[in-house]
N, C-alpha and C positions, 0 to 999 in steps of 0.2 A: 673648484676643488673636487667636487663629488665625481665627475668624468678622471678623474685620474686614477679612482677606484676601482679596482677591479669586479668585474658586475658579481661574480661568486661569494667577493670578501662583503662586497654590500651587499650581497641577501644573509649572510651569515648573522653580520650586523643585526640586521631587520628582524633574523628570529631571534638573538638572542635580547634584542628589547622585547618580544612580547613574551619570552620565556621569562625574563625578570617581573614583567606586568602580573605577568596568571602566579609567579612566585608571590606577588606581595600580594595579592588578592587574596591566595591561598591563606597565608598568616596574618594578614586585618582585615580582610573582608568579612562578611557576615555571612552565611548562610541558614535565613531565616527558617528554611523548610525544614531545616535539622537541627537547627538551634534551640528552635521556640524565643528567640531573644527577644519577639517584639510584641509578645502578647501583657495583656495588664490581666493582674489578678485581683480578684474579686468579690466580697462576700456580701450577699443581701439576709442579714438577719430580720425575726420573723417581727410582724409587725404589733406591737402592742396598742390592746386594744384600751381605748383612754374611759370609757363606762363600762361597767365587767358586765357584760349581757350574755346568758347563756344563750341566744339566739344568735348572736353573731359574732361570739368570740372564737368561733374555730376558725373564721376567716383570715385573723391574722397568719397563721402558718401557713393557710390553703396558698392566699393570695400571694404570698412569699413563694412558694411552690411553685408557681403558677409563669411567675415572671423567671427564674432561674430558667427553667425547663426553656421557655422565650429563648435566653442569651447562650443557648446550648447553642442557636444555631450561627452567632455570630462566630469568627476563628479569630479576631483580634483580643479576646478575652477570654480567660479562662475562670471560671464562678466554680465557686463553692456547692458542692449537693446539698440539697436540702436534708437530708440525714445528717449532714457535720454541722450544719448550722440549728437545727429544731432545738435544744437545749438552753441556746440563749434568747429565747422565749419566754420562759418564767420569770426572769427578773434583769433587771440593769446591770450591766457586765462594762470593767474596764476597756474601752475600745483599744487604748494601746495591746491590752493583754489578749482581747479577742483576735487582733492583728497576726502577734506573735504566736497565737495558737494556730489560726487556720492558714498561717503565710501569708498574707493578702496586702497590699498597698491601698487599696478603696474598699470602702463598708458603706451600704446603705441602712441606713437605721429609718425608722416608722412610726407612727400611731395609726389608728383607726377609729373610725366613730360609726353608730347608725342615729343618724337624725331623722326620724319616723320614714317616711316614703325613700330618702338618699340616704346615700352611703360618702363618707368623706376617709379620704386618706390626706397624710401631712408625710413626707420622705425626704430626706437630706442624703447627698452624696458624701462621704469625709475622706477628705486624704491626708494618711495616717501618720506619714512621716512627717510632714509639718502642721500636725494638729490644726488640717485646715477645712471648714466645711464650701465643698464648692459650689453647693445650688442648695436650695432648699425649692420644693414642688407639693404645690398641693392641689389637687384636682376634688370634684363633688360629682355622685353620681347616681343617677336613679337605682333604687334595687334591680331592677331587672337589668340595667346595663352593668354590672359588675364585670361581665366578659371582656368590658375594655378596657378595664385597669391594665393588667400585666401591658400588650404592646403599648400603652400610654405612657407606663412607667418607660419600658424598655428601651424608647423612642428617646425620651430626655435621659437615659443612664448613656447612652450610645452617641448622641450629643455633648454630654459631659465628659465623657473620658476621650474626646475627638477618636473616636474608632471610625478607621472604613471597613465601608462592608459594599458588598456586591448586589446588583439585579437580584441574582439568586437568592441570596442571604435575606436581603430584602422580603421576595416574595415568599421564603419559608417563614419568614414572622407573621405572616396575613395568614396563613394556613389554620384548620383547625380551629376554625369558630363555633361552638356551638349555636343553634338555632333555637332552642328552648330555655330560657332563664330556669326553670325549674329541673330541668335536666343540670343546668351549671352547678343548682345548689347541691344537687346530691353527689355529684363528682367532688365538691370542693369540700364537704363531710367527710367524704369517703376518704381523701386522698389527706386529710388533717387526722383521720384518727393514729393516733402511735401503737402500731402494734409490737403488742412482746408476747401476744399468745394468742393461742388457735383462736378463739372467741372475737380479737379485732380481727383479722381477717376475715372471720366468718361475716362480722360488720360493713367490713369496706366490699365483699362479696355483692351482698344484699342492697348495700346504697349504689352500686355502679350498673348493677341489673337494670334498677329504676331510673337511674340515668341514662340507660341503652333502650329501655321500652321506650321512653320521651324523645329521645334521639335517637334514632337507629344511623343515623349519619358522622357523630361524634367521636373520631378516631382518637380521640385520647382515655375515653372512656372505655373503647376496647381494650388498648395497649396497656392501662392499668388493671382492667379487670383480670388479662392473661395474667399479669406478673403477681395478682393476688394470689388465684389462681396456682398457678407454682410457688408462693412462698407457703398457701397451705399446706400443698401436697407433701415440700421439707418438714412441716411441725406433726405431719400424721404418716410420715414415713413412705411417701408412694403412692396409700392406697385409694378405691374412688376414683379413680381414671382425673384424677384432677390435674395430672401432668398434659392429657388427651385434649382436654378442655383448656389448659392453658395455650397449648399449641392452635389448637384451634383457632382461639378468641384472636391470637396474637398476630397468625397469618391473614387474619380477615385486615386488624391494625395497619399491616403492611399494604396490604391490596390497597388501603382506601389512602394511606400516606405513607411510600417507598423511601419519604427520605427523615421519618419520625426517629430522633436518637432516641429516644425510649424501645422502641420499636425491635431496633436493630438492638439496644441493649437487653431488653428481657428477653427476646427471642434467641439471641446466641447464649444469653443464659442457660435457658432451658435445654438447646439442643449440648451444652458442654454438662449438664447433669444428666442426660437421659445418651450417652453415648454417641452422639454426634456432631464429635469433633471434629471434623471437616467442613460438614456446613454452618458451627459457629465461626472456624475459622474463616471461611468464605465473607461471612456477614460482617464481622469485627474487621476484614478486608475494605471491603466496601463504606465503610462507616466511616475508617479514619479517610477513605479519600475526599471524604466529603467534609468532616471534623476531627482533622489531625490536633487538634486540643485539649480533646476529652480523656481524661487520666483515664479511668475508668474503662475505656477500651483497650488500653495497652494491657492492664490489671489483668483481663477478661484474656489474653492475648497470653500471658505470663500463665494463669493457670490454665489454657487448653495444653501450652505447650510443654507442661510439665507434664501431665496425664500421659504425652504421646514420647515422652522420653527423650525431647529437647531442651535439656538442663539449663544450658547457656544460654541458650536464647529465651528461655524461659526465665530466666535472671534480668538478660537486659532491660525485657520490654517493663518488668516491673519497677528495675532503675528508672525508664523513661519516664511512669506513669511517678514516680516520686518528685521525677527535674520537675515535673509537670503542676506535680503536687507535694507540697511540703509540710501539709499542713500536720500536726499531729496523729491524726485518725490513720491518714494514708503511710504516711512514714512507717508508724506501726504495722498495720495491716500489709503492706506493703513486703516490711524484714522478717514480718513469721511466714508470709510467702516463699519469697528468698532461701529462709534459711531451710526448708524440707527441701528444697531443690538440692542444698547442700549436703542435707543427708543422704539422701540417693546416690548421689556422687561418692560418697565415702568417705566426704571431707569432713569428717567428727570434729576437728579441731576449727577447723573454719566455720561450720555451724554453730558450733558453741559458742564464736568469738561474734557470729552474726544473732545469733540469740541476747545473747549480755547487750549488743548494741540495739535491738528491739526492748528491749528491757531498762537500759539506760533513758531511750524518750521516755519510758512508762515515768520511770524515776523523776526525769528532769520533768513533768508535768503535773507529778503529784499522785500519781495514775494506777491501783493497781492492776498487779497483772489475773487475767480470768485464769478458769481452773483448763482452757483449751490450751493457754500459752505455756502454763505449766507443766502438761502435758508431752507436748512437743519437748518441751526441756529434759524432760523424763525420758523420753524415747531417745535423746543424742547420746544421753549417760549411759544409757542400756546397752546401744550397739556398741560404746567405749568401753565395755565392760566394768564399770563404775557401780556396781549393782544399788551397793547404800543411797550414793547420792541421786539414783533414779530413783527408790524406794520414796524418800523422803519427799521427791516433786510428787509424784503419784499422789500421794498422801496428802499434799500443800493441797491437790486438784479438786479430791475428794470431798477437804472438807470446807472447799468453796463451794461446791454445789454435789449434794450425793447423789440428782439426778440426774445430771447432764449426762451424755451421751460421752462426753472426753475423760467426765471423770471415772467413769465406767470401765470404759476402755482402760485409764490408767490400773484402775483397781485388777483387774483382767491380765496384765502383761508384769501389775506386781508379782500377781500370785504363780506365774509360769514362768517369773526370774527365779520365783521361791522354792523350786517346785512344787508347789501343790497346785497339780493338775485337776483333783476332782475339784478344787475352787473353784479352776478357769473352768472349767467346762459349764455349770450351775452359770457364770459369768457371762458367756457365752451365748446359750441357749436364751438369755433373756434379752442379748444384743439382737440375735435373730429374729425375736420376735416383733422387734422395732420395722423390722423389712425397708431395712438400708437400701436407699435407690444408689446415693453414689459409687462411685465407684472405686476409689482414692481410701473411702471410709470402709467399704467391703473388704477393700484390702487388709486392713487391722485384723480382721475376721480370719484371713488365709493365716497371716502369721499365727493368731493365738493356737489353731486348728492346728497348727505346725509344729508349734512348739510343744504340746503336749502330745504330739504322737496320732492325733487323728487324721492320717493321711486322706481316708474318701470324704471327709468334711471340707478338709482346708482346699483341696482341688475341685467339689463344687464350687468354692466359694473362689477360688481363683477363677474359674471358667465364666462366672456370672462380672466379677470384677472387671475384666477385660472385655467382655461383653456391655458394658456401663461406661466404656471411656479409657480406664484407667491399664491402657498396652504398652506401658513405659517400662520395655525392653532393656535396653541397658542397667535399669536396675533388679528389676524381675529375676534378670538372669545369673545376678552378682550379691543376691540378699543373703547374707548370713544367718539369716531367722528363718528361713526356707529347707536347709541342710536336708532337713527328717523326709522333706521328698522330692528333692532334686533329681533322687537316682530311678523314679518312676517313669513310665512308660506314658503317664498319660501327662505326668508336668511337662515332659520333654513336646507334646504334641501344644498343648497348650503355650508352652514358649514357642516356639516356629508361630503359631497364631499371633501370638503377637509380636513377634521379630516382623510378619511380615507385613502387617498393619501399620507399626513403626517405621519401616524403609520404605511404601511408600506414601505413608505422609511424610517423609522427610524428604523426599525426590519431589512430591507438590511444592510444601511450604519453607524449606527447610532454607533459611540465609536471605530469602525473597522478600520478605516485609521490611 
């Protein structure tokens, strides 16, 4: 039969079955490297400790810490940070309801003990949708081995969930042993204290030193001391060369372990606060090649590319890091990011409408909102010409915290809707004194300067702005809160600086991730 075919009409045949095959591939198949479909999610809450011993009750969070950071390097799961999870530490929490906050299908839950010389852990795996626990694991272990808990754990969590993993993946879990038990103890203090102010910092400062004197070989004790390091430098405004010394500490991190996701994350941290956005971009490059999982990189990814005045793409990668992560914290965190994007854009209504839906999780969680998100809310009324209803957030901001920095700011752009300028200014001059490293934040400074008519203020303050990161051109060039010096000679030279900053990072990066 087939020979009576003409050989043309039979190859036509030929392609048009593999055109139908790659059609239905197209609409059922999977493709997992853009999907993320085949990862499991994960949360290890921190382990409670079953005798309250102030000698070893920080270990519960540490040792939690410890093993997360571990499964960062696996790609068939994606874990929970230890910042979303540290709060269900203090006491017994519904696990369906822990589920439904952080997203997650599996939770590992814990005790701990120290029985004089050993240390004991007890951990169960649960899988949440049918209230099933799938192992229960207990291990004992000399004080001084504590360092083998986390890949002990990690070993049987990765067994449990039947995850594959690779050579590599493998061989990055062996990585980063310490050598000194008493080096371990002061990293695993350090990295348990909860900072909310300069003083814990200055703590975890001082315990990771001591843990770098006894190890000078201990790369995670570098990469955490960098990131202390910079979150001080944010609570004391820059000064102190402590942004110098985080970059330092951070690149040494790298040298000694090129493929530490910590590593790559504090470090493109730092270079997207202190205006080096291209080599964060580079490194958040390189990270997801390696751990295309990690919410958090996309996050990092979303806020360089807004600074550089890639709105859109600055939306998507923060959508990604949400598919990624659903859990309350990030959804949040995630639409107040979003939603300034949308400001710059001049999509007022769409902001607002992305606001109210960052504000609805707050709602459906029980959640208030801070006086920073209030803030933000404040500023889409303002450019709406809404003056009351921004007055009012301002105010909401204020008298949530009359220190904060946002509520400031709001009190600040109250009083230059109001016009009273010599408020803003008095307002102003005490923002300056903070010696704002970012960039993004410097900006707030150009507008107030602007809006009361201080033209060679707000133009320092733009020049150092765009000098810090924040050369998002397209909106620079379209700000209505700018008007009072648009028409200068030196805004104009300052815009082309950053027009041309913008076009070519958008010729590098722009559509390529």
């Amino acid at each position: 039969m087939w020979k009576k075919i003409p050989s043309f009409i039979f190859k036509a045949i030929i392609l048009l079955a593999f055109i139908s095959i790659a059609l239905c591939m197209s609409f059922f198949g999977k493709d997992e490297s853009r999907t993320n479909s085949n990862f499991k999610k994960l949360a290890i809450l921190p382990l409670h400790c079953v005798r309250m011993d102030s000698e070893s009750e920080f270990l519960g969070f540490a040792i939690t810490d410890q093993i997360i950071e571990k499964l960062f390097y696996i790609k068939g799961v994606v874990v929970r940070p230890s910042d979303a999870v540290r709060k269900y530490g203090s006491s017994k929490f519904d696990l369906q309801e822990v589920a439904r906050e952080l997203d997650v299908e599996y939770i590992i839950t814990g005790n701990h003990q120290k029985k004089g010389d050993r240390f004991q852990i007890d951990v169960q795996l649960h899988y949440i949708p049918d209230k099933e626990v799938i192992w229960e694991h207990s291990l004992e272990v000399r004080n001084t081995d504590i360092y083998t808990v986390p890949n002990s754990i990690c070993k049987k969590i990765i067994r449990g969930l039947k995850l594959q993993f690779s050579p590599a993946e493998n061989r990055r879990l062996k990585k980063d042993i310490p050598r000194d038990p008493l080096a371990y103890e002061y990293y695993l203090r350090a990295v348990a204290i909860e900072p909310s102010k300069e003083a814990d910092w200055t703590s975890r400062i001082q315990l990771l030193k001591k843990s770098i004197e006894l190890d000078p070989t201990f790369t995670l004790a570098f990469a955490d001391l960098g990131y202390a390091y910079l979150q001080y430098a944010g609570k004391i405004g820059g000064r102190g060369g402590y942004h110098r010394s985080a970059e330092r500490t951070l690149r040494r991190a790298f040298r000694m372990n090129g493929e530490l996701p910590q590593a790559f994350s504090y470090l493109s941290s730092l270079y997207a606060k202190t205006g080096k956005s291209e080599e964060s971009v580079e490194l958040l490059q390189n990270a997801l090649n390696i751990y295309p999982n990690i919410p958090s990189f996309y996050s990092g990814l979303g806020y360089i590319f807004r600074y550089a005045g890639l709105m859109d793409e600055s939306i998507q990668f923060y959508k990604l890091s949400q598919r990624l992560d659903s859990s309350f914290l990030n959804l949040v965190s995630a639409q107040s990011q979003i939603t300034k994007s949308l400001i710059y854009q001049k999509k007022y209504k769409t902001a607002l409408a992305s606001h109210e839906k960052m504000m609805h999780y707050l709602r459906q969680n029980q959640k208030p909102a801070d006086e920073k998100k209030l803030f933000y809310g404040g500023v889409i009324y303002l450019y709406s010409k809404k003056i009351e209803r921004a007055v009012a957030l301002f105010d909401s901001a204020f008298n949530i915290d009359k220190s904060s920095i946002w509520s400031t700011f709001g009190q600040a752009y109250k009083e230059a809707s109001l016009g009273n300028n010599e408020r803003v200014l008095k307002i102003v001059k005490r923002l300056e004194e903070r010696n704002i490293v970012d960039g993004e934040r410097r900006y707030r400074l150009v507008h107030l300067y602007a809006l009361i008519g201080k033209k060679e203020d707000a133009l320092r303050n733009l020049k150092k702005s765009i000098e810090s990161g924040f050369f998002n051109f397209p909106y620079i060039s379209d700000d209505p809160f700018l008007d009072n010096i648009r028409g200068t000679k030196e805004f104009k030279n300052l815009l082309a600086q950053a027009k041309g900053r913008y076009q070519t990072f958008k010729l590098r990066f722009g559509g390529k991730l």
